[in-house]
C-alpha positions, 0 to 999 in steps of 0.5 A: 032146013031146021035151025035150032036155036039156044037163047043163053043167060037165063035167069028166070022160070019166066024166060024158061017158059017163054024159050020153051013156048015158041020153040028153043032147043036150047036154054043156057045158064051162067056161072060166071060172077062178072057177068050180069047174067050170074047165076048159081047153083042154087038158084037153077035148081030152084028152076023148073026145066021142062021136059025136052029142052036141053040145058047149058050150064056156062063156065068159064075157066072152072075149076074142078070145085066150080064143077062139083058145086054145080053138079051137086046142085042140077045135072045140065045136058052140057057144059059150054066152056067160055073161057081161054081153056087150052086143048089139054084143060079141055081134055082134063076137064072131060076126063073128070066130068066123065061121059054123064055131061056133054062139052061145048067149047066156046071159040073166040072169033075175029079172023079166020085163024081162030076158026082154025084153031077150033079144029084142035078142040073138035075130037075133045068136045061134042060141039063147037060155038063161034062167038066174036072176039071180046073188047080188051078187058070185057066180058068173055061172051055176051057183048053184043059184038058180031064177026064176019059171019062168012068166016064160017062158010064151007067150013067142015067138022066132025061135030055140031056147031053153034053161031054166036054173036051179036044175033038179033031178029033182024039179022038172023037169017043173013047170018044163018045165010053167009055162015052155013050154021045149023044152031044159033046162040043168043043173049044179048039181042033178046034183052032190054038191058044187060042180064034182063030178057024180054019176052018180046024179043025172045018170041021175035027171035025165035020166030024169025029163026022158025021162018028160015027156009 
């Protein structure tokens, strides 16, 4: 079985390189000016993306400025919606990016209603991603915090998905395990410091994900 996995909030040709050495599928950006994983525009296009690796641009309750701004300046493979973007802004949203760009949407997790609730979102989108629910007041993704992975077992969609949340190196394989996932998401556990990758931590990751059976 194959996992693939996305190593999010990138913010230099360094860990580009390194996620791309040791066998990411994924690499993801942040646009987003709360989180310490900010980027803009500007600076990804700077970035050299190598030939293969799929990008992901994160936005959270974009505007259609937001959109332009960032298409403008790189066309990423997808955009991954983190925010608390409804059903209908989701469908707004695909209207106006069109079929050039591919749509993650983001589901907070802490019970399985919102698993539930994903199922509204799957005909709009092309994949889903399961993160843990964020603090009051924290930061919409990127905390470190993990859910009940087992949430997601024997779930069905219609489209791929990803598992998000307070993944690290030593307990990816018991999460892959109790959720049946077939792509992992992860950002914090491969960082010395918050917004900091270490390249380290990502070449462990990704090896223990390539081990999985």
């Amino acid at each position: 079985m194959t996992i693939y996995t996305k190593v999010c909030g990138l913010r230099t040709q360094y860990d580009i390189d390194v996620s791309n050495a040791h066998g990411a599928a994924y690499i993801g950006f942040v646009f987003y000016p709360n989180s310490p994983r900010h980027i803009t525009p500007q600076q990804m296009a700077g970035l050299r993306i190598p030939k293969g690796l799929k990008t992901v641009c994160v936005v959270v309750n974009a505007s259609p400025d937001d959109f332009q701004l960032i298409t403008s300046n790189y066309q990423p493979d997808y955009f991954q919606l983190h925010g608390s973007e409804s059903p209908d802004e989701v469908g707004r949203i695909k209207t106006h990016l069109g079929t050039e760009y591919k749509i993650i949407k983001a589901i907070a997790v802490r019970s399985g209603d919102d698993i539930a609730r994903a199922h509204a979102y799957a005909p709009l989108v092309d994949a889903l991603l399961f993160d843990a629910k964020p603090p009051e007041g924290g930061l919409p993704g990127g905390n470190g915090l993990r859910f009940d992975w087992a949430l997601l077992a024997h779930r069905s969609f219609d489209i791929p998905w990803f598992l998000s949340g307070g993944l690290r190196a030593d307990n990816v394989e018991e999460a892959v395990r109790l959720s049946g996932a077939a792509q992992v998401d992860v950002s914090s556990g491969v960082e010395s410091a918050a917004g900091v990758k270490d390249p380290a931590l990502i070449r462990q990751f990704l090896e223990a994900v390539n081990r999985i059976a």
